[in-house]
Rosetta silent file (secondary structure, phi, psi, omega in degrees, C-alpha in Angstrom):
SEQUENCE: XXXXXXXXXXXXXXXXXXXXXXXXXXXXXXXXXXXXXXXXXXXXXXXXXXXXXXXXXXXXXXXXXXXXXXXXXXXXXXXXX
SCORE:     score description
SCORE:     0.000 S_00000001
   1 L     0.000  119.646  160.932   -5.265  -72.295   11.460 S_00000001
   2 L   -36.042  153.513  157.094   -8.989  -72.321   10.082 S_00000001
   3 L   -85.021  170.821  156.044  -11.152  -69.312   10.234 S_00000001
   4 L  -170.664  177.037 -176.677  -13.679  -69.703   12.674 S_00000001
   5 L   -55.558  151.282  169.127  -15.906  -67.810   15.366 S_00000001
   6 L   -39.005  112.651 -170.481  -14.570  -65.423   18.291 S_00000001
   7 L   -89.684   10.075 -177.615  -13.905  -67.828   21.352 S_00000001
   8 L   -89.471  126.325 -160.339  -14.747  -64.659   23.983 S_00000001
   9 L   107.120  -52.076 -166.101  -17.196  -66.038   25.792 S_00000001
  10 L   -41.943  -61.566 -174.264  -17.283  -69.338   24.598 S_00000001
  11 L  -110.741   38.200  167.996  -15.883  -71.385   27.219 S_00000001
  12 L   -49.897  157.118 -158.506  -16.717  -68.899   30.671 S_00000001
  13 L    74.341  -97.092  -94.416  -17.362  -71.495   33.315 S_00000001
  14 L   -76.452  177.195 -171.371  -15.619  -74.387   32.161 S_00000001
  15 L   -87.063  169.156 -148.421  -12.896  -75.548   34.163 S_00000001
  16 H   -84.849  -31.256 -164.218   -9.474  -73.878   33.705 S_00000001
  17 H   -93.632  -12.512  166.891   -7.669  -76.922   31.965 S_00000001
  18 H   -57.586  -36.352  167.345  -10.770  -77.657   29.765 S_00000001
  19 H   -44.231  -92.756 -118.966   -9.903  -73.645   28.361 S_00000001
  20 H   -69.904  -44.929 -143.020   -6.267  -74.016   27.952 S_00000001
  21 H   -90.016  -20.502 -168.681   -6.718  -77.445   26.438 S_00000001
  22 H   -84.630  -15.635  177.612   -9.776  -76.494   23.900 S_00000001
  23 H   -98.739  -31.237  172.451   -8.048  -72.925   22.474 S_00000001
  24 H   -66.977  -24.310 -169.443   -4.744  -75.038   22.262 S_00000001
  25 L   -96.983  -34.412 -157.321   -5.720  -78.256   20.758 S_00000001
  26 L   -90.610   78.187  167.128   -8.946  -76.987   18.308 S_00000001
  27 L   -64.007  -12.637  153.564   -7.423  -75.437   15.363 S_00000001
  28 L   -94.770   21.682  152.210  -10.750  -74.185   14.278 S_00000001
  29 L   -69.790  100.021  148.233  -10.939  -71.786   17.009 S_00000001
  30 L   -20.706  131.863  179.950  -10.126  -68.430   16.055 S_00000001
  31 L  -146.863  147.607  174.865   -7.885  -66.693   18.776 S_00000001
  32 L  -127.011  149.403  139.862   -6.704  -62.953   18.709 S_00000001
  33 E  -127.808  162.701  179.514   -4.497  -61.326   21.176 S_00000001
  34 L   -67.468  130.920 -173.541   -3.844  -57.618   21.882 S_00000001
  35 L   -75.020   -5.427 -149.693   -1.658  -56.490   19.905 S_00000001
  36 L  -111.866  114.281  140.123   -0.556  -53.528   22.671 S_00000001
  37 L   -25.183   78.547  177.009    2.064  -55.876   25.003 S_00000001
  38 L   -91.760   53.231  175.563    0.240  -55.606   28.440 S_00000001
  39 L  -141.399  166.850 -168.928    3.182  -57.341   30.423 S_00000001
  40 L   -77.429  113.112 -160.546    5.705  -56.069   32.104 S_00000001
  41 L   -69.902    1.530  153.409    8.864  -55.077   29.500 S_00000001
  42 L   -87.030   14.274 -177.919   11.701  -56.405   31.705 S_00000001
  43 L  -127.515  169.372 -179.816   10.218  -59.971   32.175 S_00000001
  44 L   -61.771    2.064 -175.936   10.147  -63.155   30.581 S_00000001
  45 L  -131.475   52.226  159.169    6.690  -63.196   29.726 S_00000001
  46 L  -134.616  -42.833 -173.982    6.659  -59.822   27.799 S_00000001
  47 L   -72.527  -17.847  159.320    9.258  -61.441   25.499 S_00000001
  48 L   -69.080  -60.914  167.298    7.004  -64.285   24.889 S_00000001
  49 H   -79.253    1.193  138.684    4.141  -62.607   23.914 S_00000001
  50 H   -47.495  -39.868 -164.288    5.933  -60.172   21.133 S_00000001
  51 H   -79.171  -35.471  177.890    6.635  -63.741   19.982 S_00000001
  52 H   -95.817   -1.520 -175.913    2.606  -65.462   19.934 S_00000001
  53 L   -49.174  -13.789 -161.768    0.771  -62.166   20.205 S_00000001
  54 L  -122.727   64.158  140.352   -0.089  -62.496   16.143 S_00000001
  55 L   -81.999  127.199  160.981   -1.258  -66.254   16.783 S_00000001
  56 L  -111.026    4.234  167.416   -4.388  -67.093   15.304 S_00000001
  57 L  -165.004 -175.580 -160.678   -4.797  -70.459   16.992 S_00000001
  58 H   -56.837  -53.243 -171.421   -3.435  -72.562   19.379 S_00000001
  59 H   -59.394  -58.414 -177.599   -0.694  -74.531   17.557 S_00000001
  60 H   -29.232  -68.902  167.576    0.684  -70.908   16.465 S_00000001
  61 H   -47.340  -33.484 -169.804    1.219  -69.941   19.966 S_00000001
  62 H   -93.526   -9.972 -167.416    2.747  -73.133   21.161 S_00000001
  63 H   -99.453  -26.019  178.853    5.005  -73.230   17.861 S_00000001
  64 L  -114.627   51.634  144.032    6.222  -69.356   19.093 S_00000001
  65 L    91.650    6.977 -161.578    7.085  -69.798   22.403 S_00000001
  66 L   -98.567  163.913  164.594    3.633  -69.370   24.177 S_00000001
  67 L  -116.054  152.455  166.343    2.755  -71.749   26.914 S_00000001
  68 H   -33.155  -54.489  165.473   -0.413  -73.410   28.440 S_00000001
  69 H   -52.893  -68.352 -174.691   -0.014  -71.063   31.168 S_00000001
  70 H   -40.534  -37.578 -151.481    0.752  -68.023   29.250 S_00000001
  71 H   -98.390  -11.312  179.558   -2.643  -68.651   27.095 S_00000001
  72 H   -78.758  -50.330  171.056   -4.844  -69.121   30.252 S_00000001
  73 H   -47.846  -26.391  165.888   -3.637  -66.159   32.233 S_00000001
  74 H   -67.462  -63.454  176.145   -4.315  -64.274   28.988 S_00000001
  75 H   -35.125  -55.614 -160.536   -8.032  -65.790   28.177 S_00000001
  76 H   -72.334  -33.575  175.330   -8.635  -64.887   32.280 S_00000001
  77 H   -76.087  -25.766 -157.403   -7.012  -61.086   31.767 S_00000001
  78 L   104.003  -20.005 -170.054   -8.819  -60.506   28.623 S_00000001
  79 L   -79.803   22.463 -170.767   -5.894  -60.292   26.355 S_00000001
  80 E  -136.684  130.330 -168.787   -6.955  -63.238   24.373 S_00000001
  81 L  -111.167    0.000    0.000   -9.829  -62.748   22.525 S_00000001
């Protein structure tokens, strides 16, 4: 993954699959997530994101278990910076 700029902000408005497909596909987006696990620790989607929280772009996440879903519901919560 490239460095590049913060993506919070970047694509508010756009349509939801235009997100998911521009922080997954765009390896020069920079992407953080919180590093504090804000899911619930008995479900399957707390165990995902221990695995992509220290993704710094798209491919990362999708290479560690994160999903399309998983990165929009983050981007829309805040945890994805």
């Amino acid at each position: 993954c490239e460095e590049a700029a913060d993506v919070q902000g970047l694509l508010d408005g756009a349509a939801q699959r235009v997100i998911v497909d521009m922080l997954l596909a765009n390896a020069s987006l920079k992407i953080a997530f919180d590093q504090e696990n804000p899911k619930r620790p008995d479900s399957a989607s707390f165990k995902r994101y221990e695995a992509y929280k220290a993704a710094t772009c798209g491919a990362d996440v999708l290479a560690w278990g994160g999903s399309k879903s998983d990165v929009l519901h983050d981007y829309r919560k805040g945890f994805l910076r």
